[in-house]
N, CA, C and O atoms as a GROMACS GRO file, in nm:
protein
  360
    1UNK      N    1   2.617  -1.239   0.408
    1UNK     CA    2   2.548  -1.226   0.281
    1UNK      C    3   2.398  -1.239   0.300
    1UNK      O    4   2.315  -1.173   0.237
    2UNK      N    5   2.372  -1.321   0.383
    2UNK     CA    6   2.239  -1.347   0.401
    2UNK      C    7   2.152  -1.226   0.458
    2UNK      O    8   2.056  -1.176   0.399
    3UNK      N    9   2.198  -1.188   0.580
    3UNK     CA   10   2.179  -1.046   0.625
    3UNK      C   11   2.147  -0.974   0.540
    3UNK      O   12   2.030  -0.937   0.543
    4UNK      N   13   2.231  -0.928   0.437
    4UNK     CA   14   2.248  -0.823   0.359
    4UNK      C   15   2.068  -0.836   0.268
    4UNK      O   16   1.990  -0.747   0.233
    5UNK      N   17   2.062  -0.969   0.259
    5UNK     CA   18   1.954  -0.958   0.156
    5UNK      C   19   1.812  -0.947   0.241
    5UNK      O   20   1.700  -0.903   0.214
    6UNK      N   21   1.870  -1.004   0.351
    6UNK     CA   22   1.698  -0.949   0.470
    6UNK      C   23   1.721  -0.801   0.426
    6UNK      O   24   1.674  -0.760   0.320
    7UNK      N   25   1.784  -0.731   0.496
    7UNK     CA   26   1.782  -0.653   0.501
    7UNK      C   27   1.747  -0.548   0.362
    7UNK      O   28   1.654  -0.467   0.367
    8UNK      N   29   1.818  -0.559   0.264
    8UNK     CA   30   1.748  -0.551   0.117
    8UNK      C   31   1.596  -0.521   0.114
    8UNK      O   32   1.541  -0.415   0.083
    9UNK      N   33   1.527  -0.662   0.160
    9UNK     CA   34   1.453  -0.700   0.119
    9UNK      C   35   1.287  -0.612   0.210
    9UNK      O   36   1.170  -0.607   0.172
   10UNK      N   37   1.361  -0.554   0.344
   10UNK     CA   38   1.309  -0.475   0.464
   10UNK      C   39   1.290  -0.318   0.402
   10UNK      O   40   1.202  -0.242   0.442
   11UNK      N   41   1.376  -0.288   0.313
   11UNK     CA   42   1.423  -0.137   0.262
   11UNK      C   43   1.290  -0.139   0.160
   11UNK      O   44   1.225  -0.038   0.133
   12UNK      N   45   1.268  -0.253   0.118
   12UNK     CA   46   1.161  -0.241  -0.026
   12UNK      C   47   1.017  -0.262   0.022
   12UNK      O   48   0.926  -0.253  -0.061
   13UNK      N   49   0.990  -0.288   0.141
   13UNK     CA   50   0.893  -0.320   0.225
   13UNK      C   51   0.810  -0.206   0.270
   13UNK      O   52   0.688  -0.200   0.255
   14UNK      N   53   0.914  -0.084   0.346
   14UNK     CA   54   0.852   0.049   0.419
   14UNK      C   55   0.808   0.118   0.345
   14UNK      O   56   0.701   0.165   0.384
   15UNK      N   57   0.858   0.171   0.185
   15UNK     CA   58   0.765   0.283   0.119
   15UNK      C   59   0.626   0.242   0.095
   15UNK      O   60   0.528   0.316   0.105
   16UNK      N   61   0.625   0.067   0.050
   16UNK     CA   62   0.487   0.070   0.043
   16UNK      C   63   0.369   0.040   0.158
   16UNK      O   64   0.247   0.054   0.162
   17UNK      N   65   0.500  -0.018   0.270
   17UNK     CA   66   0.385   0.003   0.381
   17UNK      C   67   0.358   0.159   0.411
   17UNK      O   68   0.262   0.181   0.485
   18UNK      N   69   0.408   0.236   0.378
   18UNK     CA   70   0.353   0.371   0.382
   18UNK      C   71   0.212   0.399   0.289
   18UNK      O   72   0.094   0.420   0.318
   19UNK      N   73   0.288   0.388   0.162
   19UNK     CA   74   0.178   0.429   0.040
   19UNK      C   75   0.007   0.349   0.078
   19UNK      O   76  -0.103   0.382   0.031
   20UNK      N   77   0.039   0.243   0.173
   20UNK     CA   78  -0.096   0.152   0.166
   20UNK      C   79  -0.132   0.220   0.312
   20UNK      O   80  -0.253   0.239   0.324
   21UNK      N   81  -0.063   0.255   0.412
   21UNK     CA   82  -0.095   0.331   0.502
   21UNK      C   83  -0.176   0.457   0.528
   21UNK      O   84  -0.264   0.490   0.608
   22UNK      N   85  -0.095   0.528   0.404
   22UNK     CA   86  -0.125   0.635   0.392
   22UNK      C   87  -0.328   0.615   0.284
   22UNK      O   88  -0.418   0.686   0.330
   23UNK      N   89  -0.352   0.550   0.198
   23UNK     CA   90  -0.445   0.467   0.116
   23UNK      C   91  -0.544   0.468   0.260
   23UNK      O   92  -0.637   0.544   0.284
   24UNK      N   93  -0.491   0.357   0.343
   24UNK     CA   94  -0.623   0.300   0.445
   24UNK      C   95  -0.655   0.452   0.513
   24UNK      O   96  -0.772   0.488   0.500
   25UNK      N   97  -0.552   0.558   0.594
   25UNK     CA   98  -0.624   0.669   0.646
   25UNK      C   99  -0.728   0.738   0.585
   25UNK      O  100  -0.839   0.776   0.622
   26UNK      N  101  -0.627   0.748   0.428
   26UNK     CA  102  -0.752   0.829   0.318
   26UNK      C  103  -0.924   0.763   0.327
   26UNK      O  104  -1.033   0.818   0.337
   27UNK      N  105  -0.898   0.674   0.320
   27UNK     CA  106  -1.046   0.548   0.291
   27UNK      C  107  -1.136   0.580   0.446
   27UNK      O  108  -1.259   0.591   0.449
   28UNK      N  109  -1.033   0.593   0.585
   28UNK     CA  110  -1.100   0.601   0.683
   28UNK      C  111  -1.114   0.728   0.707
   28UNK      O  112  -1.210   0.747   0.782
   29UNK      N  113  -1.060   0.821   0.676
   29UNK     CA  114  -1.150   0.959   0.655
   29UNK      C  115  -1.217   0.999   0.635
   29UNK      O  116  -1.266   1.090   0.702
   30UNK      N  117  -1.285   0.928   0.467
   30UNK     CA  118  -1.370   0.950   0.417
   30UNK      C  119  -1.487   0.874   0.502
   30UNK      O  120  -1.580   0.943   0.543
   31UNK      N  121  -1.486   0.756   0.525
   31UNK     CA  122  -1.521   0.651   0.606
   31UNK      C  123  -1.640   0.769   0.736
   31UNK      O  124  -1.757   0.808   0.746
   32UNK      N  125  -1.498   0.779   0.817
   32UNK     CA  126  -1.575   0.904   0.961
   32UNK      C  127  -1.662   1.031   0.899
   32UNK      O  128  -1.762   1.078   0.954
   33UNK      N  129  -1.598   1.082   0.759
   33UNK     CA  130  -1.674   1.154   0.780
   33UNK      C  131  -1.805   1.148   0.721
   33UNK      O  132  -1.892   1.233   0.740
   34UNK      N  133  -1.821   1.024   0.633
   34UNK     CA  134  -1.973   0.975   0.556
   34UNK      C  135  -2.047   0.946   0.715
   34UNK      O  136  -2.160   0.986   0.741
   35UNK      N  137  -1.978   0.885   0.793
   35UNK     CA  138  -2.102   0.874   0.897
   35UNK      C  139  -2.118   0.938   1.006
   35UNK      O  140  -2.223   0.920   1.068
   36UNK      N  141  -1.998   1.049   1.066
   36UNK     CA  142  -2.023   1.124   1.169
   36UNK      C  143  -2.053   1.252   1.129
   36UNK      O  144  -2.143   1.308   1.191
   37UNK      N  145  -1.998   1.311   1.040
   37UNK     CA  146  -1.982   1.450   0.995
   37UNK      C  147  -2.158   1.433   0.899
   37UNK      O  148  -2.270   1.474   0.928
   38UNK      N  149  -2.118   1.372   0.809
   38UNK     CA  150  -2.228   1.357   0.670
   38UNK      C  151  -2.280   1.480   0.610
   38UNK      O  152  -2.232   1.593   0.599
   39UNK      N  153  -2.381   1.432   0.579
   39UNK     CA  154  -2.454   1.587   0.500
   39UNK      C  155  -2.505   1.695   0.570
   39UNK      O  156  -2.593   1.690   0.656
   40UNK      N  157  -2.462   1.766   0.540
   40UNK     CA  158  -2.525   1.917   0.630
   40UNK      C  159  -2.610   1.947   0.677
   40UNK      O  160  -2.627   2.008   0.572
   41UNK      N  161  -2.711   1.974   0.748
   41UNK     CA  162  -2.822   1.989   0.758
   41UNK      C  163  -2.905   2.107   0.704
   41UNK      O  164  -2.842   2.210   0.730
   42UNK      N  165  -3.002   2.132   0.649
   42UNK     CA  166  -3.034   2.241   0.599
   42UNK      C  167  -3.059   2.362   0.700
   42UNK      O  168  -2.992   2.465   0.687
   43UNK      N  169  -3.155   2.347   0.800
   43UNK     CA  170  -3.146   2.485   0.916
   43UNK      C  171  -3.138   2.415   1.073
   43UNK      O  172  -3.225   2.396   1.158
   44UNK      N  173  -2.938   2.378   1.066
   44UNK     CA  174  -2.925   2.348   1.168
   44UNK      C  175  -2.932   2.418   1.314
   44UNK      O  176  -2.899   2.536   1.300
   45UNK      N  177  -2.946   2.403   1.381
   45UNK     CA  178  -2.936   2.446   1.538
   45UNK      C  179  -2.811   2.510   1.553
   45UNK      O  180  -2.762   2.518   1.441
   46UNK      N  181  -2.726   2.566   1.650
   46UNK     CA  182  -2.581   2.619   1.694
   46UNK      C  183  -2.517   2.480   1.699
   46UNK      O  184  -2.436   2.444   1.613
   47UNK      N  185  -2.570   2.372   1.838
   47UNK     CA  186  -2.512   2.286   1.832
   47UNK      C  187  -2.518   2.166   1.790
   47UNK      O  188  -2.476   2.065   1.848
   48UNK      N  189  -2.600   2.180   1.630
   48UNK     CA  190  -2.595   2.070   1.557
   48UNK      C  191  -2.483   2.130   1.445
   48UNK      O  192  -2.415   2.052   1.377
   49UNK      N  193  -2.470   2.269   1.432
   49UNK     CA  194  -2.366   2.298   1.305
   49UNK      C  195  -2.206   2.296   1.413
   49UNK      O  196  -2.091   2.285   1.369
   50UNK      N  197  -2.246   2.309   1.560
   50UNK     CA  198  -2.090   2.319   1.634
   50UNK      C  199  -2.053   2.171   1.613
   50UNK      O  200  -1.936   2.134   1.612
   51UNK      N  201  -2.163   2.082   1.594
   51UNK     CA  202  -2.100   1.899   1.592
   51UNK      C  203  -2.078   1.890   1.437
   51UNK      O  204  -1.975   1.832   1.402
   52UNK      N  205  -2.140   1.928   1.363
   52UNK     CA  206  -2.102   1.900   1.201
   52UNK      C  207  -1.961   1.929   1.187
   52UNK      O  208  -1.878   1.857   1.131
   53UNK      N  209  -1.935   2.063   1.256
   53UNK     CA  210  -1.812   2.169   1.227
   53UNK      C  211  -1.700   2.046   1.288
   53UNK      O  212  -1.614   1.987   1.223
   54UNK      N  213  -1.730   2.032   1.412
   54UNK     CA  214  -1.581   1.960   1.486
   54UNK      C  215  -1.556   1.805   1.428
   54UNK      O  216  -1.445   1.753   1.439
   55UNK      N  217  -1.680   1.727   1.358
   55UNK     CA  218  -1.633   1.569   1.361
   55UNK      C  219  -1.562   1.608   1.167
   55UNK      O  220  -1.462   1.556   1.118
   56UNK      N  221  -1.661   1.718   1.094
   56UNK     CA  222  -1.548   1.772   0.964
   56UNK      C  223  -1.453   1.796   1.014
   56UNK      O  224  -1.381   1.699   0.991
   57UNK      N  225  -1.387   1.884   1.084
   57UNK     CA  226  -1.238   1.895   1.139
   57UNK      C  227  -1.192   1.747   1.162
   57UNK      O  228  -1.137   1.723   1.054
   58UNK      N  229  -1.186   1.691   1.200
   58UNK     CA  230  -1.152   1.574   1.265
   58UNK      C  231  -1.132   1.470   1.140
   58UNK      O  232  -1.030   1.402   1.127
   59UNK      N  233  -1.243   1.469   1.053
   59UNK     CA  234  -1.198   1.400   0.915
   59UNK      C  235  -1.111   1.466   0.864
   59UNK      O  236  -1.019   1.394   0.823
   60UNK      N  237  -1.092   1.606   0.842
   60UNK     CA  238  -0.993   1.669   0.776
   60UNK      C  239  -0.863   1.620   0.767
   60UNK      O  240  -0.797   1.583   0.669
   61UNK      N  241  -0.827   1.628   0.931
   61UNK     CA  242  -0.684   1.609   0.966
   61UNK      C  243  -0.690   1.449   0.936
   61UNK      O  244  -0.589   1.414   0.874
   62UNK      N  245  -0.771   1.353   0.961
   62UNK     CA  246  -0.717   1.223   0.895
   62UNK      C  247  -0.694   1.205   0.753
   62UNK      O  248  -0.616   1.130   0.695
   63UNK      N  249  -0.807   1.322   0.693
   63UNK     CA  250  -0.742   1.289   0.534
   63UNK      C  251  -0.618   1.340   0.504
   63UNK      O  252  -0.548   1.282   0.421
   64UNK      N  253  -0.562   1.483   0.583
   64UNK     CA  254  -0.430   1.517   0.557
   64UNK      C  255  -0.342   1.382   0.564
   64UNK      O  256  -0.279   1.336   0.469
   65UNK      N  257  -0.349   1.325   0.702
   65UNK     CA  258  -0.226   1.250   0.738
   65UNK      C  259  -0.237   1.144   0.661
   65UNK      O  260  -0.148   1.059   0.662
   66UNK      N  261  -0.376   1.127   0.562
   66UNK     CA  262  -0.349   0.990   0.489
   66UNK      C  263  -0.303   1.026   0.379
   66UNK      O  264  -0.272   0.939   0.298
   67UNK      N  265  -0.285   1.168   0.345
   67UNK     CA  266  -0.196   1.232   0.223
   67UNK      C  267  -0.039   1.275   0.233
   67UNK      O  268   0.047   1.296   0.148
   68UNK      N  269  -0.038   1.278   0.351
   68UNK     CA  270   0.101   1.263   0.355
   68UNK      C  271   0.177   1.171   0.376
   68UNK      O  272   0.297   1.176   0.347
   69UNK      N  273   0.125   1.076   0.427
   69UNK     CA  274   0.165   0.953   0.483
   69UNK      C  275   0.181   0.856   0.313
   69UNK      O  276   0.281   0.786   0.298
   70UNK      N  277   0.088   0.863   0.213
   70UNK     CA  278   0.079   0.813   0.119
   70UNK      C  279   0.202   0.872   0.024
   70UNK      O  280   0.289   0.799  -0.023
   71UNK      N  281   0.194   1.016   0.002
   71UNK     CA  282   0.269   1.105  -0.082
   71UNK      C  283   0.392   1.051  -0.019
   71UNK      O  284   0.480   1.018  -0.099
   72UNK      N  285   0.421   1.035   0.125
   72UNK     CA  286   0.569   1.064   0.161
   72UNK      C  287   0.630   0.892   0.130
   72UNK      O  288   0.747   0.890   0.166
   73UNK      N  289   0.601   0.801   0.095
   73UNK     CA  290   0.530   0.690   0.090
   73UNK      C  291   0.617   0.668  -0.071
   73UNK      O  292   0.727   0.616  -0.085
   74UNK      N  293   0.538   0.721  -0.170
   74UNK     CA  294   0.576   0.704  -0.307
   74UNK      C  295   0.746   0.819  -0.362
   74UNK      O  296   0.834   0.808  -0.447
   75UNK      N  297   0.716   0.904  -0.270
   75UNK     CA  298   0.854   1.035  -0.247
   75UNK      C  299   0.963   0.887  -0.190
   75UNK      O  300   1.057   0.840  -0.253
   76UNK      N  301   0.936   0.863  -0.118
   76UNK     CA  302   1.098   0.742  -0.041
   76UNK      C  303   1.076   0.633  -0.162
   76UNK      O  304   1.176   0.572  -0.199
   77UNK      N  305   0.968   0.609  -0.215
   77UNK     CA  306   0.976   0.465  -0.317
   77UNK      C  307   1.113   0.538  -0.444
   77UNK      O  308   1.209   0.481  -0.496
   78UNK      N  309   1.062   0.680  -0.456
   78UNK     CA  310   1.129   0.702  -0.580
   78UNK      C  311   1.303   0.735  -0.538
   78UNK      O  312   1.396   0.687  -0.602
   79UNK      N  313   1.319   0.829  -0.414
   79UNK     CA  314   1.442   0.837  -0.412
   79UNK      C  315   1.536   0.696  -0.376
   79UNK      O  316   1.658   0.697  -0.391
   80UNK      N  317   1.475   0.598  -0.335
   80UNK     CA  318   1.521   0.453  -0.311
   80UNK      C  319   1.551   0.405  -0.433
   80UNK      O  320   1.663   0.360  -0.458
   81UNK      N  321   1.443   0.411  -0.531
   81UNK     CA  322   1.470   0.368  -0.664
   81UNK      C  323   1.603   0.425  -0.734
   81UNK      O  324   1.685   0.362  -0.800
   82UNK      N  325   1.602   0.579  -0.696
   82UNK     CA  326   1.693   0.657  -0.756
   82UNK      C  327   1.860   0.594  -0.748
   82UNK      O  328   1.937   0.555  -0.835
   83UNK      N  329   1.870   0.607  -0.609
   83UNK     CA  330   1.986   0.592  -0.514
   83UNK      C  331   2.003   0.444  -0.585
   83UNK      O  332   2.088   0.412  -0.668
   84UNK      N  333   1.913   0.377  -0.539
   84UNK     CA  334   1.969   0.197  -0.581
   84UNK      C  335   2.049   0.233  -0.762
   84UNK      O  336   2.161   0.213  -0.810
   85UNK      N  337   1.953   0.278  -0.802
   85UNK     CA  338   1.994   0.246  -0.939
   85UNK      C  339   2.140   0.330  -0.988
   85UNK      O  340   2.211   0.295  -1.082
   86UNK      N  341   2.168   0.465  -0.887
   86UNK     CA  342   2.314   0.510  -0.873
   86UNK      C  343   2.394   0.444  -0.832
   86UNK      O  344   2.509   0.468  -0.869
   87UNK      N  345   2.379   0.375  -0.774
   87UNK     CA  346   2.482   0.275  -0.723
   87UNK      C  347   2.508   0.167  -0.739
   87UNK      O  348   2.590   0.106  -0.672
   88UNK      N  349   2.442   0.121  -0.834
   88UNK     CA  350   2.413   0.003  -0.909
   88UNK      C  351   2.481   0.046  -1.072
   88UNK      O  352   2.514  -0.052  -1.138
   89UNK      N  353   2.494   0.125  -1.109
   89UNK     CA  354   2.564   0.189  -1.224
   89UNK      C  355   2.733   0.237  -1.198
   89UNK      O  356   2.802   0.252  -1.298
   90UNK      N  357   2.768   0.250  -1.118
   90UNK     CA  358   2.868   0.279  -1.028
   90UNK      C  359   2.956   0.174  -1.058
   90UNK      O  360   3.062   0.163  -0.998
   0.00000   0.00000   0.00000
């Protein structure tokens, strides 16, 4: 019995360590790219717009993964909710 309720209690734990996971990437995305990427330059050089171009890429993909990681995050909170409460009516 005891088990059962760790364990319970582990299931209600992961969506939101996701959703806050997914939260901190978003924050550090924005984060890299306020200080590596930043504001554009008005008449940059080749390889001052080739470094703007690659450290924006680079924030990009962290803001994706902090959007999916978040979205996929509140998606498992709800079908958990769902499921519990089917089976709990049952």
């Amino acid at each position: 019995m005891v088990n059962k309720k760790a364990s319970d209690a582990s299931r209600l734990i992961r969506p939101s360590m996701l959703v806050a996971l997914g939260a901190v990437l978003l924050a550090a995305g924005f984060v890299y790219d306020l200080l590596f990427a930043g504001i554009p330059y008005q008449d940059p050089t080749p390889e001052m717009a080739a470094r703007y171009d690659r450290h924006g890429a680079i924030a990009t993909v962290i803001y994706w993964c902090g959007a999916v990681a978040f979205l996929g995050g509140i998606i498992a909170a709800i079908f958990r909710s769902l499921f519990r409460r089917h089976a709990v009516g049952d």
